[in-house]
C-alpha positions in Angstrom: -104.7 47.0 -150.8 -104.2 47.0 -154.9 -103.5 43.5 -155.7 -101.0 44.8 -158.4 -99.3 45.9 -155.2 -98.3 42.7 -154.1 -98.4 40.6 -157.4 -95.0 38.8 -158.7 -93.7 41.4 -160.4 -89.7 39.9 -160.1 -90.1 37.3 -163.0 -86.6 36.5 -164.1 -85.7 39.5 -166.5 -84.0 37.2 -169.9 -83.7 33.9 -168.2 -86.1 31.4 -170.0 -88.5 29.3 -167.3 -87.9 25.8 -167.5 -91.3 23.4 -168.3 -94.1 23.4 -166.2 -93.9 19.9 -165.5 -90.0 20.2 -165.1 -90.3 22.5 -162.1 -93.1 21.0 -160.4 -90.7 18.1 -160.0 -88.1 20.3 -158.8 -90.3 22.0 -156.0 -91.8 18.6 -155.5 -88.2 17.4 -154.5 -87.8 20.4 -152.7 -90.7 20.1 -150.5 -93.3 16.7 -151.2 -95.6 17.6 -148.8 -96.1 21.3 -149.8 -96.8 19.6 -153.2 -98.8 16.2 -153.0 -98.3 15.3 -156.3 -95.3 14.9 -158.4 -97.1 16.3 -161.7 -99.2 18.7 -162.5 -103.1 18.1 -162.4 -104.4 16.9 -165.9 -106.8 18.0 -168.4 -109.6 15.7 -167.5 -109.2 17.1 -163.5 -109.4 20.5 -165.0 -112.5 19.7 -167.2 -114.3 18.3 -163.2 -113.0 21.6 -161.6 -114.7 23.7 -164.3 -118.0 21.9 -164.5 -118.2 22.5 -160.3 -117.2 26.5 -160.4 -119.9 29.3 -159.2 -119.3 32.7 -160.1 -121.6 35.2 -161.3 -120.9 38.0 -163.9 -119.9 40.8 -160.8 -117.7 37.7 -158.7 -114.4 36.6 -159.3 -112.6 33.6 -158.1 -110.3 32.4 -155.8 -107.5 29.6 -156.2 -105.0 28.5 -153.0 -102.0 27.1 -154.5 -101.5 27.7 -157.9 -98.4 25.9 -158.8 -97.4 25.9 -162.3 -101.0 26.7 -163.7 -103.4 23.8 -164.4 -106.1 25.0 -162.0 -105.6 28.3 -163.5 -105.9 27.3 -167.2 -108.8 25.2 -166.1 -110.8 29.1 -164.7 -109.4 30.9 -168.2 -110.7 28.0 -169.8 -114.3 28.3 -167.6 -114.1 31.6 -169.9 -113.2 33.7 -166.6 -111.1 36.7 -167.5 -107.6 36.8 -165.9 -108.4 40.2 -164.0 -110.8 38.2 -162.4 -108.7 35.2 -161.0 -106.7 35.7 -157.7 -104.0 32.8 -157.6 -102.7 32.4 -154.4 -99.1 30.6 -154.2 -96.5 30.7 -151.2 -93.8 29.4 -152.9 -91.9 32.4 -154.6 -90.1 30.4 -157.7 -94.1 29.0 -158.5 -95.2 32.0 -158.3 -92.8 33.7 -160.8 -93.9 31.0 -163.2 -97.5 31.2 -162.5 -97.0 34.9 -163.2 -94.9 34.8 -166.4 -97.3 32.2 -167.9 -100.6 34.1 -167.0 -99.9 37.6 -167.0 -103.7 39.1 -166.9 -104.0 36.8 -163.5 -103.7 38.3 -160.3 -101.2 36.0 -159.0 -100.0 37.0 -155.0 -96.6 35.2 -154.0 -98.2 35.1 -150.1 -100.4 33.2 -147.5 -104.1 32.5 -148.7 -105.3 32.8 -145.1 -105.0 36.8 -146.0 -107.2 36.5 -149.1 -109.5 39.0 -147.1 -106.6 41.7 -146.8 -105.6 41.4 -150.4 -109.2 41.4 -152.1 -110.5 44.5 -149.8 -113.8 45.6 -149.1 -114.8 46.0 -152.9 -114.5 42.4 -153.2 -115.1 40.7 -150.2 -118.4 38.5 -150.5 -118.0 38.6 -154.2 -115.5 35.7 -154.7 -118.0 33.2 -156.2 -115.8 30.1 -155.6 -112.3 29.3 -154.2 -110.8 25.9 -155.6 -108.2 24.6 -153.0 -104.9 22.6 -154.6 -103.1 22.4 -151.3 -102.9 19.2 -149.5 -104.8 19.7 -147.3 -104.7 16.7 -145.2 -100.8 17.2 -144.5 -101.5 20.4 -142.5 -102.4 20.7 -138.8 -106.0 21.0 -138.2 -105.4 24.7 -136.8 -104.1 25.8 -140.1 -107.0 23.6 -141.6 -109.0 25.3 -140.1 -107.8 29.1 -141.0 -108.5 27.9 -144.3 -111.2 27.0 -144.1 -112.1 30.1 -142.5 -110.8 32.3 -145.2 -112.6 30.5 -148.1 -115.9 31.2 -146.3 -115.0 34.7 -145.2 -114.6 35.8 -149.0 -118.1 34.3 -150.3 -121.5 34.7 -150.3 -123.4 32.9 -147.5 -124.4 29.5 -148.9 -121.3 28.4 -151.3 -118.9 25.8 -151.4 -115.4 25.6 -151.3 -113.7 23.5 -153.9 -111.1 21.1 -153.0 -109.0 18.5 -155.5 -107.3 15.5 -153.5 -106.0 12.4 -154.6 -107.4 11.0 -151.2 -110.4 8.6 -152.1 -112.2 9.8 -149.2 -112.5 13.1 -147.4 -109.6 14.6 -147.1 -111.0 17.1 -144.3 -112.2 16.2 -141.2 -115.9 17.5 -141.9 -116.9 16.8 -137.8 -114.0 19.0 -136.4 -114.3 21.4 -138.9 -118.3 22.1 -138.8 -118.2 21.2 -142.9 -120.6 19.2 -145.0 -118.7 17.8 -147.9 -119.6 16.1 -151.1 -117.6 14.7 -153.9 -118.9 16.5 -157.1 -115.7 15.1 -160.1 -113.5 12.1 -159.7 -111.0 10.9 -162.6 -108.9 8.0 -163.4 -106.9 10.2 -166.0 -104.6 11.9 -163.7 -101.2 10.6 -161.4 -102.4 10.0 -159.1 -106.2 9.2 -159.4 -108.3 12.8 -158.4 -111.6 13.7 -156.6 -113.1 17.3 -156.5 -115.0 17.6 -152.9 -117.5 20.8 -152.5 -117.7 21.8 -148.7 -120.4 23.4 -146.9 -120.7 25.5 -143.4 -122.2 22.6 -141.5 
């Protein structure tokens, strides 16, 4: 299936998009779990996120839960072209913003546990890192799980999945889950406090 296909492509015709910040708050209100945060992730979490990401020059990568963007400006700033950034985000009024603020990114208003359906064969295996913003730790281990699943089922044998948390320890369950897990970025500069945690296939 062609991306394009199932990209936003409803972003509100004339109406001007309130501030990032602004609406994060309003879908934070909306739904504080689906969030985990009240703001958006800050520029020093962005810098840890880039200094962790893999991808090589035929790979693209992969983010679950996009939000309003500040993962994704953290991958254009990486120097990753937008056609080469899938942003995954369920909720449909994040999703409009993500894709009227990053047009070149392929940004799927959908569930990131059917990254495999949307990517196709062409790029399945070549998705050189998937960075997680969805809190995690407020889902049932099932879904965990699915996931968890899907992140490894899109990479080359061997990588990590990245995951941001404001969790001071694991935010997974690495035993149930058969992971390995490491924190690789921590930083006192964002609200709340933020770790960056690579997982491995155990």
């Amino acid at each position: 299936m062609n991306p394009t296909e199932i990209t936003v492509a409803d972003k509100a015709k004339g109406r001007k998009s309130p501030p990032a910040a602004w609406l994060f708050f309003q879908r934070w209100m909306a739904n504080p779990l689906s969030m985990g945060s009240i703001t958006p992730s800050s520029a020093a979490l962005r810098k840890e996120i880039r200094k962790n990401l893999s991808i090589a020059p035929d790979e693209v990568v992969a983010e679950f839960g996009g939000g309003t963007g500040a993962i994704t400006r953290a991958l254009l700033e990486a120097g990753i072209p937008g056609d080469r950034i899938y942003a995954f985000e369920i909720d449909k009024e994040l999703a409009t913003f993500l894709h009227g603020s990053f047009p070149d990114v392929n940004v799927i208003n959908g569930d990131c546990r059917g990254i495999a359906r949307v990517l196709g064969p062409d790029l399945v295996g070549k998705v050189g890192s998937v960075v997680i913003g969805i809190p995690m730790v407020t889902l049932p281990l099932d879904m965990q799980r699915e996931i968890v699943e899907a992140s490894f089922s899109v990479m080359p044998e061997g990588r990590p999945f990245l995951l941001y948390t404001y969790m001071i320890h694991s935010p997974l369950n690495q035993k149930a889950l058969g992971l390995k897990g490491k924190r690789v970025g921590f930083t006192w500069k964002n609200v709340p406090p933020a770790s960056v945690w690579a997982y491995w296939k155990a």
